[in-house]
PAZAPA-4460 file (N, C-alpha, C; in steps of 0.05 Angstrom, whole numbers, plus 32768, in hexadecimal, padded with zeros to 4 digits):
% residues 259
    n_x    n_y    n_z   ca_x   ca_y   ca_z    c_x    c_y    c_z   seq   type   mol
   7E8C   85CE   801C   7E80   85B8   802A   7E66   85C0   8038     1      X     A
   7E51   85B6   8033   7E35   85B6   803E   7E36   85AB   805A     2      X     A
   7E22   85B8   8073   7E23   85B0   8086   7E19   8596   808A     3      X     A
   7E0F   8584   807B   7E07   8567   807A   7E23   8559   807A     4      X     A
   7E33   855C   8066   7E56   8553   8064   7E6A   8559   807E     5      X     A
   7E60   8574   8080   7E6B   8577   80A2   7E68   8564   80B9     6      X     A
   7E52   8561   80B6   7E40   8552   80CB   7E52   8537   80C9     7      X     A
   7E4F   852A   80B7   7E54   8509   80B1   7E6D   8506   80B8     8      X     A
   7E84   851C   80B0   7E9B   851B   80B4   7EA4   8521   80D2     9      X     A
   7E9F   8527   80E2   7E99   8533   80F9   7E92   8515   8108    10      X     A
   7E80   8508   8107   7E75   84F2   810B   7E87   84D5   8103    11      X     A
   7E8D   84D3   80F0   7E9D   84C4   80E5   7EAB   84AA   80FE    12      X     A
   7EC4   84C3   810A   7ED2   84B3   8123   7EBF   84AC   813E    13      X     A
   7EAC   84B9   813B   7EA6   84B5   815D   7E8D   8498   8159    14      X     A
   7E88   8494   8136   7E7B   847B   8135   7E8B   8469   8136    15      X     A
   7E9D   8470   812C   7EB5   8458   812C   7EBB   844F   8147    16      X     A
   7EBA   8465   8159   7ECC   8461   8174   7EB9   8452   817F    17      X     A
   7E9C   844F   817D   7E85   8444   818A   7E84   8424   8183    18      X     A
   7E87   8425   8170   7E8E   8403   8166   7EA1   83F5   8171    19      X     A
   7EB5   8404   8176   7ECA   83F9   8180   7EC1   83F0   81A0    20      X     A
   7EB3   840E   81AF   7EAB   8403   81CC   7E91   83FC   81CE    21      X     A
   7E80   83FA   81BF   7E65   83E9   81C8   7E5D   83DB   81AB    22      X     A
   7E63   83C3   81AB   7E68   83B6   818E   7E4B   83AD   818E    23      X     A
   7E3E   83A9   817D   7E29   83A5   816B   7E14   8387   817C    24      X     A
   7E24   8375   8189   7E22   836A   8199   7E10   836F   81B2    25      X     A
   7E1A   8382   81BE   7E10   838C   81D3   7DFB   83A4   81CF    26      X     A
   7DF9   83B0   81B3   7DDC   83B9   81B0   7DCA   83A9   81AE    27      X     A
   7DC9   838C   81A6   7DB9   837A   81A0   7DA9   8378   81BB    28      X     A
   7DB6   8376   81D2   7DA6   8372   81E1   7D9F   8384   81F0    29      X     A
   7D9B   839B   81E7   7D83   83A7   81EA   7D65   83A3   81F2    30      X     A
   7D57   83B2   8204   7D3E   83A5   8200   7D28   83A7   81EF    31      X     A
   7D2F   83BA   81DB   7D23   83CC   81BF   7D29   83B9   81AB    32      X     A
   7D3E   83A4   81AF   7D48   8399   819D   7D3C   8389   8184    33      X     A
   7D22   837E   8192   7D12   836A   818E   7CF1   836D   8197    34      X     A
   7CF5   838F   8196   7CD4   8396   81A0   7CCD   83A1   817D    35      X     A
   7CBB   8398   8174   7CAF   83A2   8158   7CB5   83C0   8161    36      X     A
   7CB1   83C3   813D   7CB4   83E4   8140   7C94   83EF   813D    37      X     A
   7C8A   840A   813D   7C77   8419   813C   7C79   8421   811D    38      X     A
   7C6C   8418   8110   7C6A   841D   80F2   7C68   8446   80ED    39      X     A
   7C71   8450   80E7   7C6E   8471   80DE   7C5C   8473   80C4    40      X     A
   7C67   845F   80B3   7C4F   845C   809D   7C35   845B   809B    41      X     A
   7C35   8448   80AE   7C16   843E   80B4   7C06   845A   80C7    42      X     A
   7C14   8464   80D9   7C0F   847C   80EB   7C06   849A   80DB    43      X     A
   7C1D   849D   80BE   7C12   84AB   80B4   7BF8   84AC   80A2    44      X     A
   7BF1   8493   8094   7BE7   848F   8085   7BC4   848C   8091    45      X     A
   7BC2   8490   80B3   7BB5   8494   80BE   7B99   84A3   80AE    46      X     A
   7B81   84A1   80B6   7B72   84AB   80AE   7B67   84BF   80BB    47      X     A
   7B63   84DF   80B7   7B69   84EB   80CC   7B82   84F6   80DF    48      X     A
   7B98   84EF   80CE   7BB4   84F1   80E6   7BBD   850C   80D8    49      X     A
   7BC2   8517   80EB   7BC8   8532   80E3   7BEC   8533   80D8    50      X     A
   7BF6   8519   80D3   7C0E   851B   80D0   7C25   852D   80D8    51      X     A
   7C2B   853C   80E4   7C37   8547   80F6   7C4B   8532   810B    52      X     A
   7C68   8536   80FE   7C7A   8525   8100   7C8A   853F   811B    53      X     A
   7C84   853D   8134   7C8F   8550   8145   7CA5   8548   814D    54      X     A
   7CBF   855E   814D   7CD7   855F   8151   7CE4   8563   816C    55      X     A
   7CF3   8559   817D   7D04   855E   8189   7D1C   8563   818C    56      X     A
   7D29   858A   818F   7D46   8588   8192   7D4B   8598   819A    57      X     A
   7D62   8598   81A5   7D66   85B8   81BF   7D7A   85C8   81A9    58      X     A
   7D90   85C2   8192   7D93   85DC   8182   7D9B   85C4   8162    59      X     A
   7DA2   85E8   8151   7DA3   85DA   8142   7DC4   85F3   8129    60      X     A
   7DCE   85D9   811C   7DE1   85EB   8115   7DE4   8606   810B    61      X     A
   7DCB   860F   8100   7DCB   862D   80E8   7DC0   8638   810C    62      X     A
   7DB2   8631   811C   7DA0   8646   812E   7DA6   8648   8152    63      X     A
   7DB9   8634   814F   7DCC   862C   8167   7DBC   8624   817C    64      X     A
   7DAE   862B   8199   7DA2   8627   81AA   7D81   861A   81A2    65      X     A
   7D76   860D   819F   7D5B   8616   819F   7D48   861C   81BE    66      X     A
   7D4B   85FF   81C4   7D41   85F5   81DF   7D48   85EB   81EA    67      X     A
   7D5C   85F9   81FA   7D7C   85EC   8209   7D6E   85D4   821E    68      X     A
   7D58   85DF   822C   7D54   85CE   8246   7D31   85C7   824A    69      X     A
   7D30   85BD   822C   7D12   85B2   8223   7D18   8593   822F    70      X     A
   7D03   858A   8243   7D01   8568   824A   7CFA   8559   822E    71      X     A
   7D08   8542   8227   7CFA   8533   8215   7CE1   8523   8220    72      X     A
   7CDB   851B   8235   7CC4   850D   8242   7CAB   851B   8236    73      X     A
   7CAD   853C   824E   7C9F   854E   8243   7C9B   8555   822E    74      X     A
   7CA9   855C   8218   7CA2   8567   81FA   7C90   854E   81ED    75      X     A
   7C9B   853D   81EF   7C94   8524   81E2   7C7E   8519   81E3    76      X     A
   7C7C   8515   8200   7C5D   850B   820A   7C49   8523   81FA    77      X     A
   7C53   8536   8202   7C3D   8556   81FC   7C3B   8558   81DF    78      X     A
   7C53   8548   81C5   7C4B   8544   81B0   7C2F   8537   81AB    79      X     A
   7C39   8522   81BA   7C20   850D   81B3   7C0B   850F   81B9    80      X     A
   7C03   851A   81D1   7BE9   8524   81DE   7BDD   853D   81CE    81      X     A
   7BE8   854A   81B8   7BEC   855E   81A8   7BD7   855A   8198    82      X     A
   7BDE   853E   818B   7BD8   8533   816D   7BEE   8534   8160    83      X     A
   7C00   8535   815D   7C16   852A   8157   7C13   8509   8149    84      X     A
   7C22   8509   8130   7C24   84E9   8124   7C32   84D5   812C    85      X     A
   7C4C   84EB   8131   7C65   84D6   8134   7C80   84E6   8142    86      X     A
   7C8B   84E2   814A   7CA5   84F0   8157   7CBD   84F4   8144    87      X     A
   7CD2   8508   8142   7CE5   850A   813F   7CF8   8509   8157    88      X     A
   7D12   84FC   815C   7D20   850E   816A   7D44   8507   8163    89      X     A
   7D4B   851D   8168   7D65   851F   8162   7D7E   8516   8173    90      X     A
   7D90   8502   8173   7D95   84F7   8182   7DC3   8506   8178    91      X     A
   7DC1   8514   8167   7DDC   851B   815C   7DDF   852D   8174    92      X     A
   7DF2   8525   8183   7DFE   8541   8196   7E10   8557   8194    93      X     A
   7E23   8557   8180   7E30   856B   817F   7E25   8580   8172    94      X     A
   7E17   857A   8158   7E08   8598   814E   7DFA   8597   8154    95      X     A
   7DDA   857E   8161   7DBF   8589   8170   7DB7   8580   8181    96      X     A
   7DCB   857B   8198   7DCA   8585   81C1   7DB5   8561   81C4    97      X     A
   7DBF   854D   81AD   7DA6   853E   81B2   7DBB   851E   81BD    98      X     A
   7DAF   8508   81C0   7DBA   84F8   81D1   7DA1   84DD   81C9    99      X     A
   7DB2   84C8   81C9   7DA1   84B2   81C8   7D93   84AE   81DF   100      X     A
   7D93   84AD   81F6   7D85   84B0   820C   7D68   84BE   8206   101      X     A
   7D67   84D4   81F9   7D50   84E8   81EF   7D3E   84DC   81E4   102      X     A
   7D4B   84C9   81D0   7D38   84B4   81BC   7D24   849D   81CE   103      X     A
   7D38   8498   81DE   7D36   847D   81FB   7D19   8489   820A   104      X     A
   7D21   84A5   821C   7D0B   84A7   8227   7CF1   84B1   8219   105      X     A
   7CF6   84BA   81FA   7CDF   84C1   81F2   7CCF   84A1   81F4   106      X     A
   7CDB   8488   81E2   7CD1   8474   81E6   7CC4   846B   81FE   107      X     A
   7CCF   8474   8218   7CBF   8469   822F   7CAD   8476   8230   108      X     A
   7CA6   848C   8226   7C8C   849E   8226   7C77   849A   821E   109      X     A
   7C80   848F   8200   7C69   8493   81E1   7C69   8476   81DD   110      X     A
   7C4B   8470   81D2   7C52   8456   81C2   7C4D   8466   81A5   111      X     A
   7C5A   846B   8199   7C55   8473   8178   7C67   8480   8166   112      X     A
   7C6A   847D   8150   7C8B   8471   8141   7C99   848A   8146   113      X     A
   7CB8   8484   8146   7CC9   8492   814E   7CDE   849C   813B   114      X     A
   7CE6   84AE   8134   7CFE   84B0   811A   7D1A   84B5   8130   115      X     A
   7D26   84A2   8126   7D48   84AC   8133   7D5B   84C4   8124   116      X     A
   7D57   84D8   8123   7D59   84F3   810D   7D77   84F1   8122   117      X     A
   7D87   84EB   8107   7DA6   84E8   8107   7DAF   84E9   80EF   118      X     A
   7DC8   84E4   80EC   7DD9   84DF   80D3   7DE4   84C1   80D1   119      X     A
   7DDC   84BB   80C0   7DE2   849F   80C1   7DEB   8496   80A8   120      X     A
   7E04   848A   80A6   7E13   8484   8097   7E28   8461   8098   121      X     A
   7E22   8459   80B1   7E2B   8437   80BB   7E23   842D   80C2   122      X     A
   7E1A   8421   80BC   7E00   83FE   80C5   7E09   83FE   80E0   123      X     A
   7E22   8407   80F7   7E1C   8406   810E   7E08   8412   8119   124      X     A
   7DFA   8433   8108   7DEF   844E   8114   7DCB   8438   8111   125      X     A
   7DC5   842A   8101   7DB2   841D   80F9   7DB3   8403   8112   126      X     A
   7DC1   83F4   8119   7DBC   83E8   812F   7DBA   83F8   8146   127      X     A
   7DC5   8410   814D   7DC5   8420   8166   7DA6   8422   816A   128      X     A
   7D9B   8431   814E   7D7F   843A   8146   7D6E   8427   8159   129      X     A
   7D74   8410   814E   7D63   8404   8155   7D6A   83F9   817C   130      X     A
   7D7C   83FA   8188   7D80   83F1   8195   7D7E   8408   81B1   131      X     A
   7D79   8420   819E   7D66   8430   81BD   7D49   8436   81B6   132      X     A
   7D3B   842F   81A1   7D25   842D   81A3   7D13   843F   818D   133      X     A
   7D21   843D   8175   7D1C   8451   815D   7D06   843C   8151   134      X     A
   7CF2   8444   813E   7CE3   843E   812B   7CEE   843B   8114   135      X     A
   7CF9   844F   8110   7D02   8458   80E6   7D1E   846C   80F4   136      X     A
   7D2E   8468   80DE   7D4D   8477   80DC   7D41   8484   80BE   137      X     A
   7D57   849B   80C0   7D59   84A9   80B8   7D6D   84A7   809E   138      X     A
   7D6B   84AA   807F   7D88   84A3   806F   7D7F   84C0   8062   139      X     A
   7D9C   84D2   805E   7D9E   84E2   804C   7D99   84E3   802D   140      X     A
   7D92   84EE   801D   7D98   84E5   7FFF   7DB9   84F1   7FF8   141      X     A
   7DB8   850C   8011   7DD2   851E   8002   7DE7   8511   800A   142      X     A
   7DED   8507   8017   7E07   84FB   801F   7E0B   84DD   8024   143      X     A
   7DFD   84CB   8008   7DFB   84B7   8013   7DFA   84AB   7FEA   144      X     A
   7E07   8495   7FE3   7E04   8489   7FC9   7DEF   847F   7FCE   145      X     A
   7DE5   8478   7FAA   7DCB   8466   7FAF   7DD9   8445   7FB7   146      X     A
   7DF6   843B   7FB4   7DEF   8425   7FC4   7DF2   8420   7FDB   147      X     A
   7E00   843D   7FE9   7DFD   843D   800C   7DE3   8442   8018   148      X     A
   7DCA   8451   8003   7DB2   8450   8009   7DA2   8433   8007   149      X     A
   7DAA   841F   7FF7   7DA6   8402   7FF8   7DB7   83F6   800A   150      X     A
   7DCF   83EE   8010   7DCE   83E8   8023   7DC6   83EE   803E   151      X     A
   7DCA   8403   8043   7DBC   840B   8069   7D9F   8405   806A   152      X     A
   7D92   840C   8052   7D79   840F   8054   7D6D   83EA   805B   153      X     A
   7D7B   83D7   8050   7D76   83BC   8049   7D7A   83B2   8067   154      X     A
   7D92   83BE   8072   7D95   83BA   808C   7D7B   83C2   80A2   155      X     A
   7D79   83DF   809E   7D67   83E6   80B0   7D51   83D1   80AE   156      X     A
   7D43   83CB   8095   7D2E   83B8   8095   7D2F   8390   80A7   157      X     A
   7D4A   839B   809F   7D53   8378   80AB   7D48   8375   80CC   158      X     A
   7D54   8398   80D4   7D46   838C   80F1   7D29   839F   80FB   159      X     A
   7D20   83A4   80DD   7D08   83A5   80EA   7CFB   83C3   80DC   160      X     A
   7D19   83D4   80E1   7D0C   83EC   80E7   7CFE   8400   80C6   161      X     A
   7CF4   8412   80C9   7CE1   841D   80AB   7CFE   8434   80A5   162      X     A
   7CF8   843D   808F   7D19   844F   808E   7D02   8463   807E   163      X     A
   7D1B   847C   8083   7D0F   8497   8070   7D1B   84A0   805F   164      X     A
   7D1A   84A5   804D   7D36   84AD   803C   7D2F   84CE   8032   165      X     A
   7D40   84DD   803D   7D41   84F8   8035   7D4B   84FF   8021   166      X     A
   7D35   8512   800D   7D3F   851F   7FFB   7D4A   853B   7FFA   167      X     A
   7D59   8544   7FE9   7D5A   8562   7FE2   7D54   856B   7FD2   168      X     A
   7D58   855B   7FC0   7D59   856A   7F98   7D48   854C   7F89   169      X     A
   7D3C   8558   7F72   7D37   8545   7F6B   7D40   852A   7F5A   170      X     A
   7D5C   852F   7F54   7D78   8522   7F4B   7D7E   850C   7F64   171      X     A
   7D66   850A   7F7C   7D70   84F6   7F8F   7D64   84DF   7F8A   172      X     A
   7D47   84E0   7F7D   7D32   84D1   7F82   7D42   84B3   7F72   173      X     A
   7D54   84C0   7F68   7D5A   84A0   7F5A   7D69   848C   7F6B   174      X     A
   7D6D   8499   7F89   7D72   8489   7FA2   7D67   847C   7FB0   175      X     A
   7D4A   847B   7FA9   7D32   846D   7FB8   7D3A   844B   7FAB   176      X     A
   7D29   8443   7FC0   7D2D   8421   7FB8   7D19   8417   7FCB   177      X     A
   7D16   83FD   7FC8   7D01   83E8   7FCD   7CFC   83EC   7FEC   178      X     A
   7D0E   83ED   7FFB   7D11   83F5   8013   7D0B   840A   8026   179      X     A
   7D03   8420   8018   7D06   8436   801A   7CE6   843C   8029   180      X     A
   7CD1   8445   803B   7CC3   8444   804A   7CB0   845E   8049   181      X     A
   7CC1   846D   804E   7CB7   8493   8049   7CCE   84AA   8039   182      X     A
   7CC3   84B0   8023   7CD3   84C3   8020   7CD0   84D9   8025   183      X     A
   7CEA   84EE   8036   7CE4   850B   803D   7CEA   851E   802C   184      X     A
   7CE7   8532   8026   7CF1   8547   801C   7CF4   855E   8025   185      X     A
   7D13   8560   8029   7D1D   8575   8032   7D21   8590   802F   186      X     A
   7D05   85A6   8038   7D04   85BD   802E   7D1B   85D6   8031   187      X     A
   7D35   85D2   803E   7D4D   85DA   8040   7D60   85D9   8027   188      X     A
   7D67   85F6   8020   7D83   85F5   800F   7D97   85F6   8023   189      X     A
   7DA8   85D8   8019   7DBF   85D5   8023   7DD9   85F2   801D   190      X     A
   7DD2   8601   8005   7DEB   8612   8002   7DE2   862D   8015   191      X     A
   7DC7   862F   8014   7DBD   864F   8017   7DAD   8646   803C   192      X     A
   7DA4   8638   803B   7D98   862C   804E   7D81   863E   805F   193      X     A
   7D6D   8641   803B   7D57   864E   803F   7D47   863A   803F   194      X     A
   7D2A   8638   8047   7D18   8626   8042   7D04   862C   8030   195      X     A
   7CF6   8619   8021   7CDA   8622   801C   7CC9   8600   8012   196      X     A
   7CB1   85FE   8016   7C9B   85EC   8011   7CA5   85E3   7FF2   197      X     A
   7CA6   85F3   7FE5   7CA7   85F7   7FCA   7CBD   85E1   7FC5   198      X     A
   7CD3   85D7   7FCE   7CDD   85C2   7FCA   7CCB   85AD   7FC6   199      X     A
   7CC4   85B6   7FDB   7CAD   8592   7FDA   7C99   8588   7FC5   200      X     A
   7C8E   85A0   7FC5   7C84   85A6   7FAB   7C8C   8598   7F88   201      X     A
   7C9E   85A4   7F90   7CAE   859F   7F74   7CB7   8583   7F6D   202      X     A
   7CBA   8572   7F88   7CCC   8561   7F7E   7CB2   8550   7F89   203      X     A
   7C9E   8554   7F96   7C7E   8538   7F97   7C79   8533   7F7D   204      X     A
   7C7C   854A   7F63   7C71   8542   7F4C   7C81   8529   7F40   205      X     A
   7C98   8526   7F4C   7CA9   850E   7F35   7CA5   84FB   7F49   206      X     A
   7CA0   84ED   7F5D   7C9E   84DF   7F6C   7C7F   84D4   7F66   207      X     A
   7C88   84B1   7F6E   7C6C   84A6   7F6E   7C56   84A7   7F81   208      X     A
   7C3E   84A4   7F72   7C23   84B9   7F89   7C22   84A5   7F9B   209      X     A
   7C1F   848E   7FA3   7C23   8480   7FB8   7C33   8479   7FCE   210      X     A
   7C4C   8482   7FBF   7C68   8480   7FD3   7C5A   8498   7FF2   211      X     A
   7C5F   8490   8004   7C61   84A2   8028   7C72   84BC   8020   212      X     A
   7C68   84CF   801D   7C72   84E8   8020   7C78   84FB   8037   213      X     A
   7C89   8507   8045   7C8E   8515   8054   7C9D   8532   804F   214      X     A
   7C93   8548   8058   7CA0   8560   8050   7CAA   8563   8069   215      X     A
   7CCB   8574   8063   7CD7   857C   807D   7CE3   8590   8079   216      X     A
   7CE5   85AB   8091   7CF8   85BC   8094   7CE7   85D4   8089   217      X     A
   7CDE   85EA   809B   7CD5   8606   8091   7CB9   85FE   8097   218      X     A
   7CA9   85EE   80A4   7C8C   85F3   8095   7C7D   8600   80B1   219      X     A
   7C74   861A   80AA   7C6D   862C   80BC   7C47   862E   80C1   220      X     A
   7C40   8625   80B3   7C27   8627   80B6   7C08   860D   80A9   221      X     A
   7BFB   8612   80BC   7BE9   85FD   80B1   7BD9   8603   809C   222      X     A
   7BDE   8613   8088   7BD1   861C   806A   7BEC   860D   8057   223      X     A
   7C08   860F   8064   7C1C   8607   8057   7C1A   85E4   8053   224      X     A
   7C0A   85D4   8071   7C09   85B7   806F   7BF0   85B1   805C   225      X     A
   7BDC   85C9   8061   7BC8   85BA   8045   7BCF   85C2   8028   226      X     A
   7BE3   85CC   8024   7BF1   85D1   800F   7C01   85BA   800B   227      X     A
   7C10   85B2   801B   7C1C   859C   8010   7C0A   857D   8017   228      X     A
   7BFA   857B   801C   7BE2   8568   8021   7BD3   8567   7FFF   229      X     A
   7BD2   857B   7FF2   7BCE   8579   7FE0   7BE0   856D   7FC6   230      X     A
   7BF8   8567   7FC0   7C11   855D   7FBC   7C11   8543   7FC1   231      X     A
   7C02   853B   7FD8   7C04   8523   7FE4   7C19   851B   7FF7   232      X     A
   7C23   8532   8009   7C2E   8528   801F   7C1E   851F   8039   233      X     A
   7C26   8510   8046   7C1A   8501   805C   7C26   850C   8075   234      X     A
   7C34   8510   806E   7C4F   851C   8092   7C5F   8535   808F   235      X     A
   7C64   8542   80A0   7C6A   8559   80A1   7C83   855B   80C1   236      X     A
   7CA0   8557   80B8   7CAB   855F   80CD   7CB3   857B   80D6   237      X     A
   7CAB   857F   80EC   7CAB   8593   8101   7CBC   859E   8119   238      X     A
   7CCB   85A9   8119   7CE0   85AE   812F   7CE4   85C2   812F   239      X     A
   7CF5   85D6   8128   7CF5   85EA   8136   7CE3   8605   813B   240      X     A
   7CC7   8602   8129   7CB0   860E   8133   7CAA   8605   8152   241      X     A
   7CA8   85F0   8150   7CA5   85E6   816D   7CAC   85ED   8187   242      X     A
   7CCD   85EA   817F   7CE2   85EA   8198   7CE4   8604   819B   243      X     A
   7CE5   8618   8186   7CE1   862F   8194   7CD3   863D   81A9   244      X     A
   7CBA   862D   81A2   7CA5   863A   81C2   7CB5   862A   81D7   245      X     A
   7CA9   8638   81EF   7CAD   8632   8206   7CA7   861E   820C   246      X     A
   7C86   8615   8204   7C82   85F8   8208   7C7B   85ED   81F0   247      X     A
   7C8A   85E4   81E2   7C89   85D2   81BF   7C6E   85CB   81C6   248      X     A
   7C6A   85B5   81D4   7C4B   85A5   81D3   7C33   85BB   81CD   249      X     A
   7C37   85CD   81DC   7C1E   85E1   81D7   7C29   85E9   81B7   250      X     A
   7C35   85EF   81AB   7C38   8606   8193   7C32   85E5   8179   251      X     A
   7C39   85C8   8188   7C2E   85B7   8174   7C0B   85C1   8171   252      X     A
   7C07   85BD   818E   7BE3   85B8   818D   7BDF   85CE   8183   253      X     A
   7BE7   85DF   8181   7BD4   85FB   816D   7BD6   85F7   8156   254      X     A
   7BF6   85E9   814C   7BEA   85EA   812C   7BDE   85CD   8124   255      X     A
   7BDE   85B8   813C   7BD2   85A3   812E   7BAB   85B1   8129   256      X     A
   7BA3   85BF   8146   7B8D   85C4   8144   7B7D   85D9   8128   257      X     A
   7B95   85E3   8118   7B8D   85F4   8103   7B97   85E9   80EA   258      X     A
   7B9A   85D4   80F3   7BA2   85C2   80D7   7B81   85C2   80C3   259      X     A
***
């Protein structure tokens, strides 16, 4: 079992249990509920945007601690003021120390699109999304059918929000659909859980040149983002280069500045 399967299963009951005590109803009224979202598409596709999708998370399952007692206000704001495109943040608490609240106050911070970087697998996790103040959710390719990738994704759009759909291999791409907003590609082997660009690589060639591209996971350097700028990616998510320094915001602005 891959730690993505872990994850979901793990997750499973405590979405369930949430439905049961804060029913779908009472996310509605929210006050995010009915505020447009911040387009990520449009942000990347920027002219000039250094795409730089900056992450927030205090650990993570292969590396345990990262940045136990990093502020999200602070990191976040200090993304943006960075040059930073767009925000990640991780809201899964048991493997990465993260909390919907995290997502919440980044929003009171930033105006500019937000990813709810979770596991999401029940059209409740897609109203929550939206109901603390997400932009775009997040759908797996690995642990997810192509018609659970149509339906959630149809949903997410219903109320608004842009979706991402992560790849791994290129045996996923046949999961994309009409709905579908940005696709990522996930530079992580799920068995070995080494990284390299070179995924991305590999699998931009079968993908169409217009579709929103995003590379994620391993990318260490700004010779590595004009490498994949060449490929035609537009976004580049970023986290634990980041969170490692002491102060993320500074270690963004150096590599946005040597981009």
């Amino acid at each position: 079992m891959n730690i993505l399967r872990k994850i979901i299963d793990f997750k499973k009951p405590l979405v369930q249990e949430l439905k049961e005590t804060i029913p779908i109803k009472f996310l509605e009224k929210s006050i995010y509920f009915n505020t447009p979202v911040v387009s990520m598409k449009e942000y990347l596709n920027r002219e000039n945007a250094s795409g730089i999708i900056a992450e927030f998370k205090r650990k993570s399952p292969s590396k345990g601690d990262i940045n136990k007692y990093a502020k999200v206000d602070e990191v976040t704001l200090g993304y943006m003021q960075a040059g930073a495109s767009a925000l990640s943040v991780l809201t899964d608490e048991h493997f990465f120390g993260g909390k919907n609240s995290d997502l919440t106050v980044a929003r009171k911070y930033n105006f500019c699109p937000i990813l709810r970087k979770d596991f999401i697998f029940d059209e409740y996790q897609i109203f929550e999304a939206k109901s603390i103040g997400a932009d775009v959710i997040l759908l797996i390719a690995e642990v997810l059918s192509k018609e659970e990738v149509k339906k959630l994704s149809s949903i997410a759009k219903t109320l608004g929000l842009e979706v991402l759909l992560e790849l791994h291999s290129i045996d996923q791409i046949e999961k994309i659909n009409k709905n579908i907003d940005i696709i990522g590609v996930n530079n992580r082997n799920l068995k070995t859980f080494e990284v390299s660009i070179e995924n991305s690589i590999s699998i931009a060639k079968s993908l169409l040149q217009d579709i929103v591209k995003i590379s994620e996971s391993g990318i260490k350097s700004a010779d590595e983002i004009l490498t994949l700028k060449e490929y035609g990616y537009r976004g580049f998510l970023i986290g634990e280069r980041f969170m490692n320094a002491p102060r993320p915001q500074e270690a963004c602005k150096t590599l946005v500045s040597s981009i």
